[in-house]
N, C-alpha and C positions, 0 to 999 in steps of 0.2 A: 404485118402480123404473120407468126408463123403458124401455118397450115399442117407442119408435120405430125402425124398424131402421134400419141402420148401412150403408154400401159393401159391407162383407163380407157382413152375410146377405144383403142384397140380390141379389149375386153367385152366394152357394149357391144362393138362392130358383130362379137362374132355370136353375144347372146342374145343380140336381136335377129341373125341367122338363125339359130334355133327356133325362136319362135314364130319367125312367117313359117305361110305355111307353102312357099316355092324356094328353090335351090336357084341363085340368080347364076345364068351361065359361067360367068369371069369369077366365080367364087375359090375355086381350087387354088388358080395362084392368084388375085391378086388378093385375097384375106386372109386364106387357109395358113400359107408358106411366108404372109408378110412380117413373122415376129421377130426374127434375126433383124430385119434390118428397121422394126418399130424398138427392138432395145438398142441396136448401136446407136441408135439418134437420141433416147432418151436418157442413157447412163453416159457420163463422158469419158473417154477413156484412158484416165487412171482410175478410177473406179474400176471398169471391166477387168483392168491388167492385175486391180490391186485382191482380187475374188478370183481372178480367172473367168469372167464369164465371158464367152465366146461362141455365140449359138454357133451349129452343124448347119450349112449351107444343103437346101433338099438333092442337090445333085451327089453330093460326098454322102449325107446320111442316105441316098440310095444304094448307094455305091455297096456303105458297108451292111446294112441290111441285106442285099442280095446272098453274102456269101451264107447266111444261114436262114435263105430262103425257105428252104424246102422244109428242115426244122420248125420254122414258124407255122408253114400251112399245116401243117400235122398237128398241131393246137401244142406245143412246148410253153414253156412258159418262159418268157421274156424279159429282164430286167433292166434297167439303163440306171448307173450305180449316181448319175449326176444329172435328174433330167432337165432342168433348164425349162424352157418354154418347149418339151415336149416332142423337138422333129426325130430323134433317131426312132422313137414311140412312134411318130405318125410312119414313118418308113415302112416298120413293121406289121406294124398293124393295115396295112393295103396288103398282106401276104395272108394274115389271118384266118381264120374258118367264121363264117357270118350265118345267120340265123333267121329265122321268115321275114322278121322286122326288125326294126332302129333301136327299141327296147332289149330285145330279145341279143339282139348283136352285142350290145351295150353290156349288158348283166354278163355276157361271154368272155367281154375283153378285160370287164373287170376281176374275173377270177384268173386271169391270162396273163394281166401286166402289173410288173413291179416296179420298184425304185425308189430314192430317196432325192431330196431337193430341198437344201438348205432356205431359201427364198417364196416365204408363201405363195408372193402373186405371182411369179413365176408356173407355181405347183397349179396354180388356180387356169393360165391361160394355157397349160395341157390339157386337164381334164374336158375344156371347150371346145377346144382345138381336134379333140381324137373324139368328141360327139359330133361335131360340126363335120368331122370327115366321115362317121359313120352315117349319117344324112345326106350327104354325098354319094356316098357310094351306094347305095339304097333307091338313090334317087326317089328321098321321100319325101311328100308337102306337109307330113303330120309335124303340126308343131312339137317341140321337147322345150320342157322348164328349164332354164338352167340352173337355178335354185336347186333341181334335184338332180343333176348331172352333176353338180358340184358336190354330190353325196354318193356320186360313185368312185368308183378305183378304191377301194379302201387298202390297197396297198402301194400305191402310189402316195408314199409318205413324207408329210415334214419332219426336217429331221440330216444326219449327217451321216451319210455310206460310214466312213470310217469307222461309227462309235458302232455299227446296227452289226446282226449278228445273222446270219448268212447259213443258220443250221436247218432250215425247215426246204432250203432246196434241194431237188433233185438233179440226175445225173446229168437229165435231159433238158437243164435249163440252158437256156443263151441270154449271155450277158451282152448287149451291145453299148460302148461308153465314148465317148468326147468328153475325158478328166480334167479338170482346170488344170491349164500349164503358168497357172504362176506359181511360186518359190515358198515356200514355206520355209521357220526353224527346225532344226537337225540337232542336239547338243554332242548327235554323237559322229558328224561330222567334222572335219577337217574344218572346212569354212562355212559349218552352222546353217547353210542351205541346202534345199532339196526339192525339187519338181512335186506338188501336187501329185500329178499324175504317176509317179514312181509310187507313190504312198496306196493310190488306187492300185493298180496293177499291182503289187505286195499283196493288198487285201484277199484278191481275187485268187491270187494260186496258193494262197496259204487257206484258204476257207473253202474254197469252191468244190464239190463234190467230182470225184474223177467223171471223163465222162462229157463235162459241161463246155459248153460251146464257149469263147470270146472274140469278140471282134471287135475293135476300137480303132479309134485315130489317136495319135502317140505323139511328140515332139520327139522328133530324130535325137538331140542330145540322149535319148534312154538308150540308145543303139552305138554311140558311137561316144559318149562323153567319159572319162575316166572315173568319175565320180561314179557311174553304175554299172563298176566290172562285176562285182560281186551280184546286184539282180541280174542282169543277161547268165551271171552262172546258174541262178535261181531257175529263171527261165527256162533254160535247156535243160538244168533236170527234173525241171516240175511240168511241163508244158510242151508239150506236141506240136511246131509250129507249121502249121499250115501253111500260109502265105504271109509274107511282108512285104511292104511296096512302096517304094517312095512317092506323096500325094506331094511335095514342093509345099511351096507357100501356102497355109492355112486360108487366109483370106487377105482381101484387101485390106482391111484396118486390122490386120494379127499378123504380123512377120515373125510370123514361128515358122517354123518348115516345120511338117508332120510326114509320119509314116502310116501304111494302114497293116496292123496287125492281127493275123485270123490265127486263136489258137486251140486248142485242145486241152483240157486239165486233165494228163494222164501221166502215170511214171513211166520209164525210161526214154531212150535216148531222145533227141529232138531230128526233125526232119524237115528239110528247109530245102522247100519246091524252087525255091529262086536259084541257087544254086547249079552253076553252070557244069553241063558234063562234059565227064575227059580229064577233068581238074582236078589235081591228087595229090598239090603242095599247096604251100601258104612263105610267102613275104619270110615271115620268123621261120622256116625252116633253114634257111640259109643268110640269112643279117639280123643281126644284133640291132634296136629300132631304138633313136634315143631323142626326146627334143633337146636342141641347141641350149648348152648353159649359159651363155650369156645374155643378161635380160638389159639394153639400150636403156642409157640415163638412169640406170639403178647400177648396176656392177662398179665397183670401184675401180677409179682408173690408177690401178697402180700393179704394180708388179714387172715382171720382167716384157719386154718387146715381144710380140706375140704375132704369129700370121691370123689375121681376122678373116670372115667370110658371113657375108650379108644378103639376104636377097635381095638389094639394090645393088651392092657391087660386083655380082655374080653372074654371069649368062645364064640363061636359060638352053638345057638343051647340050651344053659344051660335055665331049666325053672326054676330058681332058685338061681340065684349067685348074692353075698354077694360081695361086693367091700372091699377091702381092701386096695387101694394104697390112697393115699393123694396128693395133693397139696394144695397153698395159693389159694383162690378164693373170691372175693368181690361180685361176680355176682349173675345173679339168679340160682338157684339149684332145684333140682323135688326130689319131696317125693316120694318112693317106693309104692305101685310098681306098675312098666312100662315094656314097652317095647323097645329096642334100636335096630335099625336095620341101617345097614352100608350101608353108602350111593354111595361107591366104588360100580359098580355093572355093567360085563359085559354081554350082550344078554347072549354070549358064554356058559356064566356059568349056570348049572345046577339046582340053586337057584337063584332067582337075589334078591330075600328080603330074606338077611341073619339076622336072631331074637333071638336075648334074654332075655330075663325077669330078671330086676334085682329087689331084692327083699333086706328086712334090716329095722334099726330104721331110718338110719339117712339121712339129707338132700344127694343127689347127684350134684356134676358137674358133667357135659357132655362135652368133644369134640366136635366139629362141623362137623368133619367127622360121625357122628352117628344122627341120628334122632328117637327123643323118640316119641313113642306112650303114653300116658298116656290115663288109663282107665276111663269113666265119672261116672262110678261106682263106681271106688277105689276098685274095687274086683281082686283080684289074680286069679280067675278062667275065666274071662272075656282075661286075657293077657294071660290064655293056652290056650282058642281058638284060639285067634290070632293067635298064635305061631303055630299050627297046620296046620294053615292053610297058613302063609309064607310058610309050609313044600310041603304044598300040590303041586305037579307040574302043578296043572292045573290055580294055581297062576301065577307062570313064564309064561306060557302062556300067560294069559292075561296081563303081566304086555308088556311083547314081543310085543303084538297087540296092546298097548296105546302106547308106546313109545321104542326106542332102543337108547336113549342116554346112555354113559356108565357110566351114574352116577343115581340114585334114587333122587329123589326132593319131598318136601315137600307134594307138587299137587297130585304128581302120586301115593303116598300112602293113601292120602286123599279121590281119590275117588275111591279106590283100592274094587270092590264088593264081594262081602261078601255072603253066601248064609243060613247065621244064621235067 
C-alpha cells in the first residue's frame, strides 16, 4: 500500500494542527515545508511540466525573501504573482510585523499579502499553511477554525496574474515570484513559443508602479537565449538591477537552471552589482560573433569541396590549426583567421568557453555547434588574446554569474568583458 500522502491529507494534516490546542515540536519542517515534495508525488510529472508547477524549495524561497527583508518588516505589502502552495508567502511572512495574538497577526497579514493562483486547492493549502506558521511562531495552544482561516487573505486570489490588473499597488510594494517555466503560444513569434515566466516578468515592469521591489527565480534562457534580446532591452531600461545570480539546477525533478533576480521598477540606466571592476570592454568590441552555418544531416551535400571544421574534428585549445577535412558546401564560409569556440558548455566544466584559433589560405565551413569569433582586425595576435583569456578562469566565472545554461549563445560571448 502506498503510504505517501495525497493534497487531501496533507490538507487535514495541517487543519487538524490548527485545531489542537499544542504546536507539536517536529511541526515547522516536517508538515509546515512538506508541500513541495506532497505535490511532486501527487501530480506526475508531465502534468507539473505541462502547467509549470514547480513548488520554491524553503531554502531558495529564503534565499529570495531575504533580499527584501527589511521591506517586509516595515509592514510593505507583499505579492507572489503565482503562489502555488504558498512557500515564497511563508518566507515572507517570518520577516513580517505580528500582533498580541494569532488572530490579531492573522487579520494583519491578511491586509499585507497578495497574489494570484490559478489552482484552487493549491490557494486553499496557502491560506493553512501561513495560519499554521502564524501559530507557530506565536507559540500558541489556542485552537483556530480553519473553516474561517479559509475566509482570510481576501487578496490572495483565484484567478490568473496575467489577466488581473496591478493598478491599486504601491510604490512600496515587493513582488517576490517563482513564474511557471513551461512554454507557452506566441503567434508573434518566430517559433510560436515563449517562456511563461517572460510573459510574467513583461507584466511586472510594464504595470508595476516605479519604486516597487522584485525578486524572483528566472530560467537563465531569459538571460541568455536569443529569443529574449528585446526583454533584457526591456529590462535595462525599465528596471534597476540589483543583483542576478546564478542558482544552477532548479531542483531535483526540474532541470531547468535558474537565476535569482533582484530588481527595481525605476527609469533610467540599469546597474549590475555582479559586474566585475577594472572591466571597460566587451567580446563584440573587437570580433564580429557568428554561429557556425552548417547545420550536420540537414545541409545539402553539394557544392564546391570546402575546408570543414567540427567540434569533433578540431582540438581544443590549438592556437594555430589548419583544417584539413572537406566537405560539399554552397553556404557562407569565414576567412582565417578566427576563433571557434564550442557551444556544448556545462556550469560543471572547468572551462565553459572551450577556443581555438584556426588559421590557413583558404575559405572555412563551420558547424553550428561552434561559434566563430572573427577578428575586426584580421590580426592573428588579436585571436591569442582571446584565447588566453577563454583560458583564463576567471572567465568561467563570469560566464557562470551571466548565465548557467548548458549551452554558450551567441549574446553571452558577445558581451563576454574583457579587461584588454
Amino acid at each position: 500500500m502506498d503510504s505517501r500522502p495525497t493534497l487531501e491529507s496533507y490538507e487535514d494534516n495541517l487543519a487538524a494542527i490548527l485545531r489542537t490546542q499544542s504546536i507539536p515540536d517536529v511541526m515547522p519542517s516536517s508538515v509546515l515545508y512538506a508541500a513541495p515534495v506532497v505535490v511532486m508525488d501527487a501530480l506526475d510529472v508531465e502534468k507539473r511540466r505541462a502547467h509549470g508547477i514547480f513548488f520554491t524549495h524553503p531554502t531558495m524561497a529564503s534565499q529570495l525573501a531575504s533580499h527584501i527583508q527589511s521591506e517586509v518588516a516595515r509592514g510593505c505589502v507583499v505579492m507572489d504573482p503565482g503562489i502555488g502552495g504558498g512557500d515564497l508567502l511563508l518566507a515572507c511572512a517570518r520577516h513580517l510585523p505580528r500582533r498580541r495574538s494569532v488572530d490579531a497577526t492573522l487579520r494583519l497579514w491578511s491586509e499585507l499579502l497578495r497574489g494570484y493562483e490559478r489552482h484552487a486547492g493549491f490557494l486553499k493549502l496557502a491560506r493553512l499553511r501561513l495560519a499554521v506558521l502564524a501559530k507557530a511562531l506565536h507559540r500558541s495552544s489556542a485552537p483556530l477554525d480553519p473553516d474561517l482561516v479559509l475566509e482570510m487573505f481576501p487578496d490572495l486570489r483565484h484567478g490568473d496574474f496575467l489577466q488581473a490588473s496591478l493598478a491599486n499597488l504601491t510604490s512600496d510594494t515587493c513582488v517576490i515570484t517563482n513564474p511557471p517555466f513551461n512554454y507557452v503560444r506566441d503567434t508573434a513569434l518566430r517559433n510560436g513559443r515563449i517562456s511563461a515566466a517572460a510573459l510574467f516578468l513583461v507584466k511586472l515592469y510594464n504595470e508595476l508602479p516605479d519604486g516597487a521591489h522584485i525578486v524572483g527565480v528566472f530560467p537563465e534562457v531569459l538571460r541568455c537565449g536569443s529569443t529574449y534580446d528585446e526583454l533584457r532591452a526591456e529590462i535595462a531600461s525599465s528596471l534597476t538591477t540589483v543583483v542576478e545570480e546564478s542558482l544552477g539546477r532548479f531542483a531535483r525533478r526540474a532541470d531547468v537552471d535558474v537565476y535569482l533576480g533582484y530588481y527595481r521598477r525605476r527609469q533610467g540606466p540599469v546597474t549590475n552589482l555582479m559586474m566585475p571592476a577594472g572591466i571597460t570592454a566587451s567580446v563584440s568590441d573587437f570580433f564580429s560573433v557568428q554561429i557556425g552555418y552548417v547545420v550536420p544531416h540537414r545541409a545539402p551535400n553539394s557544392g564546391q569541396w570546402t575546408r570543414y571544421v567540427t567540434a569533433k574534428n578540431t582540438p581544443t585549445w590549438d592556437s594555430g590549426f589548419t583544417p584539413t577535412a572537406n566537405r560539399r558546401h554552397r553556404g557562407p564560409t569565414v576567412a582565417p583567421p578566427f576563433v571557434i569556440v564550442r557551444r556544448t558548455s556545462s556550469p560543471s566544466q572547468r572551462h565553459r568557453a572551450v577556443g581555438t584559433i584556426i588559421v590557413g589560405e583558404r575559405q572555412i565551413a563551420v558547424e553550428n555547434h561552434l561559434i566563430v569569433l572573427k577578428p575586426n582586425d584580421g590580426k592573428l595576435e588579436t585571436c591569442k588574446r582571446l584565447l588566453e583569456t577563454l583560458r583564463d578562469p576567471r572567465t568561467s566565472v563570469q560566464l557562470n554569474a551571466s548565465m548557467r545554461c548548458r549551452h554558450l549563445t551567441k549574446a553571452s560571448l558577445q558581451r563576454l568583458r574583457l579587461s584588454w
